[in-house]
N, C-alpha and C positions, 0 to 999 in steps of 0.2 A: 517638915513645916506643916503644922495644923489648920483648920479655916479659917482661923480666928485672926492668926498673925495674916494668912495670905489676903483676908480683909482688911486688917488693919492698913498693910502698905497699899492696898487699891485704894482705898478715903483718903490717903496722904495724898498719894501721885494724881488722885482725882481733885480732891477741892482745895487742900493745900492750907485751911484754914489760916485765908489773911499770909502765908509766907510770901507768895509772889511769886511760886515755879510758874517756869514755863509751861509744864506738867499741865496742871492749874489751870492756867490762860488758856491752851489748847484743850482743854474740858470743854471747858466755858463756852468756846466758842461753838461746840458741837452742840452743846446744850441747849444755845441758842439758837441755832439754825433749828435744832429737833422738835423747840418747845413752839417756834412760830409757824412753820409747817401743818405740825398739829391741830394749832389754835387755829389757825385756816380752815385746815377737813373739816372741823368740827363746826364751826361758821355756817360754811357754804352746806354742808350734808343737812344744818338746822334748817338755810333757809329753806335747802328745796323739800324737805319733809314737812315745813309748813306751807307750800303752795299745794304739794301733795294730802296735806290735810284739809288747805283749805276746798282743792275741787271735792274730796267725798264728803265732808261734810258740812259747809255753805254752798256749793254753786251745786249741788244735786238734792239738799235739799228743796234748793226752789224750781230747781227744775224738774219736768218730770222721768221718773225713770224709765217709765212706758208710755205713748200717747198713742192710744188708739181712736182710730178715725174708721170713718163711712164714706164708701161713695155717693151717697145720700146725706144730706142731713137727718143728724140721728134725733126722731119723735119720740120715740117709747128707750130712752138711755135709762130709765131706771131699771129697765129689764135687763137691760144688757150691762149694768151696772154691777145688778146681781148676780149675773153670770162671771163676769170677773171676779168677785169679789171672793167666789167660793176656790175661786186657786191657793192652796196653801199656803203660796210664797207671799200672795197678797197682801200690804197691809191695809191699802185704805186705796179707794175709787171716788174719782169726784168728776162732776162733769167741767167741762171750761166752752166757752165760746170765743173766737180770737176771729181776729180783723186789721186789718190796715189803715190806719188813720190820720189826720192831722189835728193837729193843736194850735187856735189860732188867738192871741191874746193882742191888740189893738192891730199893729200892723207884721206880729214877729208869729211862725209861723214852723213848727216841728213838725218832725214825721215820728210815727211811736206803731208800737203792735201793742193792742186793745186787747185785754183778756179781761172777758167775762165769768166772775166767779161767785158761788155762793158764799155769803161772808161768813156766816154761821156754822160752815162746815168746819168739823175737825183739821180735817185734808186740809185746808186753806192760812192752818195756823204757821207755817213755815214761810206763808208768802206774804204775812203778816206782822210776823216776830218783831222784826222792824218797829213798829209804831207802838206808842205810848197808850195809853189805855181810853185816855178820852181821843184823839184822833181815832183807834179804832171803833166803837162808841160811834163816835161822829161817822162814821164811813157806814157803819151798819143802821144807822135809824134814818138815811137819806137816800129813797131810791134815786136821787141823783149823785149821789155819792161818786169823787173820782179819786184814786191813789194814783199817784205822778212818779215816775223814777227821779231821783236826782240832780241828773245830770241834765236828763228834758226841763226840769223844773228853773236848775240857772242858765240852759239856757234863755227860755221864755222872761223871765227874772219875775215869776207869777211864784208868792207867799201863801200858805195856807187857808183858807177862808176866800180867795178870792175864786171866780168864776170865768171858765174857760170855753169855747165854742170848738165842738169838737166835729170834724168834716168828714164826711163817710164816704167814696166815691162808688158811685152804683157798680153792682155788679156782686161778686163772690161765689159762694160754693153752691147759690142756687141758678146761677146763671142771669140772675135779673139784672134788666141793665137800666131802670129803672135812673130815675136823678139822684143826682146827691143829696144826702142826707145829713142836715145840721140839727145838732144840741146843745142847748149848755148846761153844764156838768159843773158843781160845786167842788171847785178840791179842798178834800177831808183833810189830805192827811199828805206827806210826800218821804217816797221808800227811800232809804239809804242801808240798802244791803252791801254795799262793799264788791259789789260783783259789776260784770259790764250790763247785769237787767237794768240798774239803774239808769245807763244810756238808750232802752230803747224801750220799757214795760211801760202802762196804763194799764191798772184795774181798776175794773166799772162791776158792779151787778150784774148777773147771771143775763137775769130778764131786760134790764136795760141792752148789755150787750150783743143779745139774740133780736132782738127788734133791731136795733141800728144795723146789723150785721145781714138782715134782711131772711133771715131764718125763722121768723116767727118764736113758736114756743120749743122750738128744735135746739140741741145744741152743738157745733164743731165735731165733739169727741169726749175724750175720758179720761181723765191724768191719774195714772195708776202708779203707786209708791212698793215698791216690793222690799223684803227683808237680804235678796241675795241680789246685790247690783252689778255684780258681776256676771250673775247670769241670768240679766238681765235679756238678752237675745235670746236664750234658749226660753225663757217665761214667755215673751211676745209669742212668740210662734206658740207655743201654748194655747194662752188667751187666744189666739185667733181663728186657731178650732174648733175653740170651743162655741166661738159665736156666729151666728148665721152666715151665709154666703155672700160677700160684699163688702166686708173690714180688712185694713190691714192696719201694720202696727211700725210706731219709728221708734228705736229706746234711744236711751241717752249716750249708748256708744257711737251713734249716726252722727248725731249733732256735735257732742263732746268729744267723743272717743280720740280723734287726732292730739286735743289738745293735752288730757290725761296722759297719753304714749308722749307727746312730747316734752311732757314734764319727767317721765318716768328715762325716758334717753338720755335729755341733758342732765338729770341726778347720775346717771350711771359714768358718761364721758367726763363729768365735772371728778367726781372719784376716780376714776382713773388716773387723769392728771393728776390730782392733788396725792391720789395717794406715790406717781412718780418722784413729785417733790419730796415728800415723808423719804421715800427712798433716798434720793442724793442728799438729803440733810443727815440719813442715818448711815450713809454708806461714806459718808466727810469722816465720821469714825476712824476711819482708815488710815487716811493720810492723818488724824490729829495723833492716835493710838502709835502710827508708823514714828512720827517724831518724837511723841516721849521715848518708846522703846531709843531713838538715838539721843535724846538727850540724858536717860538715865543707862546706860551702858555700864555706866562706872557702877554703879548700884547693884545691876544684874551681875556682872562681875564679882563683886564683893560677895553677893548673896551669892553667887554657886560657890563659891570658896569656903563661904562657913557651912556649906551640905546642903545648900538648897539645888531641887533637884528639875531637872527642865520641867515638868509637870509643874511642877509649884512656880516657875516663871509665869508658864503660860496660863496659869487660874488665876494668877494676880492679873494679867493684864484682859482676859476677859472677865472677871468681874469689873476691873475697871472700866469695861464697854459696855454691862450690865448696870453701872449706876448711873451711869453717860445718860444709856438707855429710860431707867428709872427716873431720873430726877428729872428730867425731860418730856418724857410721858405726862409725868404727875401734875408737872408745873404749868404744860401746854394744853391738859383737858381740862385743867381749871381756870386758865383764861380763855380759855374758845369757850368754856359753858357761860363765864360770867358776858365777855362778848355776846354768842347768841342771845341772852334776855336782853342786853346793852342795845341792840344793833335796831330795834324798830324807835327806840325811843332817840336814839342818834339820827335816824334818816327821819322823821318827823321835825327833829328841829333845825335838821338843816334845810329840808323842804321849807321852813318859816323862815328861815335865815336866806335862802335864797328866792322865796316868793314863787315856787315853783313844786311841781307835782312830778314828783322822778314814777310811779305808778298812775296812770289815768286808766280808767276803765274803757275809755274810746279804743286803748291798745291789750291791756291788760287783763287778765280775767277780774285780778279783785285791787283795790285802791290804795294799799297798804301794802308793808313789806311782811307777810305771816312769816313766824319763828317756832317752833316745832322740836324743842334740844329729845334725843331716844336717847336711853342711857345705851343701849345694846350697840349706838354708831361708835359712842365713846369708848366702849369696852371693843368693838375690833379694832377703830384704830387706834390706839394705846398697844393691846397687844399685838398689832401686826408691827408697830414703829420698833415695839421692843424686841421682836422678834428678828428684826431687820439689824439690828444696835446688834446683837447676839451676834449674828452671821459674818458682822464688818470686823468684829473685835478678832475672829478665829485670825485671822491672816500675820496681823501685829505679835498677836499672842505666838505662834508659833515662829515668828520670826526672833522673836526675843527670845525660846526657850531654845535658839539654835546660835546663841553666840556665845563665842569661844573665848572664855575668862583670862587665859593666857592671854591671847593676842588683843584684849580689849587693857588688862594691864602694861603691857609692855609698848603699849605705843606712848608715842615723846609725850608729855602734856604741854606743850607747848607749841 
């Protein structure tokens, strides 16, 4: 028996075209379980590869990779500006000044962290992206200019162009315990970056922010953007030799870094289970492959009798565990991929349908469900499901190429 015949009768026994075997039915079913499995890994490996995209490339671009600080307020930061800047890994150095502050709009009353920034810097464009081109425009030609997060902004229920009274409680990094300090601050402009900055950021001007903050013409520190964020830690320590006796340095693995690993954990645990399910859906193979092999007995019978030889039993019924495999594969990465693009534009409308926020950035790092489809996820698990479909078929297959045509003929049919 050639490959051609031993395929033929695996497409028979497998899809049956329209006859009705049971053969057929117990395909099907396998198919199913294999193709939804699938379409799941592929789902869930999308979304967490898009929360994983979204921390490295929204919530670290606005944050900084490096902040280095003084225990001083730092007077002469261009010097030391330029000392950083010449580290290779560097890409851009920018000062900030921050503070703790309130927002206070008739009698409603927020707490925010105040960062003080050069509007005009390069450096600054990531913490700006956000806004529209006259809002930014507007933020840069008013040294009272104030950029609001989001979520401070519904809370206050304070709209663009209106004017906020911003409360500064004495004290900070010069030790001054001096009274509190009020202003009022035109909001330019209000951030909706998608991230939890929106629940708690205020930018103001560099110079504005260092007066309120009681530093003078001093600033905080230095938000420093490097090309390798990953080593990141080993850069800080770097930079911090490199500059006078009295600096140290926090990166974004201090701040972030739990949250990154615990997106990188729950990706790995969630693959694990899902890839267990892919298993028992491709290892159902077994018992469906075990009961054709009993319900076509008569078949295999016949066929050893015209010279077909156990090998040719047993490659009929593992290809038939390979198209099991195949068609399953095929069918379930192209509904988990069409799913993944499906799945943010689904949980958006049903967040409208139910009037509610399943992401809030009060809990969330970003506001939306990110989707992120790799072909490379698709391609292992595809291959590992088919490779699993392979392994379950052995068992059937060699059971059927061990029955005895005599005694499969001569029992009663009845």
């Amino acid at each position: 028996m050639n490959w051609t015949e031993r395929r033929r009768i695996a497409l028979r026994y497998t899809f049956a075209f329209g006859q009705g075997h049971l053969s057929a039915f117990l395909s099907s079913l396998s198919m199913l379980g294999l193709v939804l499995a699938i379409a799941l890994l592929i789902v869930v490996l999308s979304v967490m590869n898009g929360f994983d995209r979204e921390m490295r490339e929204r919530i670290l671009s606005l944050v900084p990779h490096i902040t280095l600080y003084s225990h001083d307020p730092m007077a002469d930061w261009q010097t030391r500006a330029g000392l950083a800047a010449q580290h290779p890994a560097v890409v851009s150095v920018s000062p900030f000044t921050q503070f703790d502050a309130l927002f206070m709009r008739g009698v409603d009353i927020e707490t925010a962290r105040g960062i003080g920034i050069l509007a005009d810097d390069p450096a600054s464009d990531s913490l700006l992206a956000s806004l529209d081109g006259p809002q930014r425009e507007l933020f840069g030609s008013r040294p009272d200019g104030l950029l609001l997060g989001a979520g401070i902004a519904q809370k206050l229920g304070v709209e663009q162009g209106e004017t906020l009274t911003l409360i500064v409680p004495g004290g900070g990094l010069t030790g001054d315990t001096g009274g509190t300090r009020f202003e009022a601050l035109y909001l330019a402009g209000i951030l909706e970056t998608g991230t939890e900055l929106d629940q708690s950021v205020a930018l103001l001007h560099l110079s504005a922010a260092s007066r309120l903050a009681g530093l003078g013409a001093a600033v905080s520190g230095l938000r420093v953007s490097t090309n390798d964020i990953f080593g990141a830690d080993r850069i800080a320590w770097e930079l911090v030799n490199g500059l006078p006796v009295g600096h140290y340095a926090i990166n974004w693995m201090m701040t972030h870094g739990n949250l990154y690993a615990a997106i990188q954990l729950s990706r790995d645990l969630v693959s694990i289970l899902l890839f267990s399910i892919i298993a028992v859906a491709a290892f159902n193979v077994v018992s469906s492959l075990v009961l054709v092999v009993f319900d076509k007995q008569d078949n295999i019978a016949i066929l050893r009798t015209l010279g077909a030889s156990g090998t040719d039993i047993a490659a009929i019924f593992v290809l038939q565990g390979a198209m099991i495999g195949v068609a399953g594969v095929i069918a379930g990465s192209a509904l988990g991929a069409l799913l993944s693009q499906l799945v943010p534009t689904l949980v958006a409308r049903l967040e409208q349908l139910l009037d509610m926020r399943f992401l809030n950035t009060d809990v969330y790092p970003v506001s939306f469900l990110p989707v992120d489809l790799v072909l490379q996820d698709v391609l292992i698990v595809g291959g590992v499901a088919l490779l699993m479909c392979l392994l379950a078929a052995i068992y059937p297959a060699m059971r059927a190429a061990r029955l005895a045509p005599a005694r499969v003929l001569s029992q009663d049919p009845g």
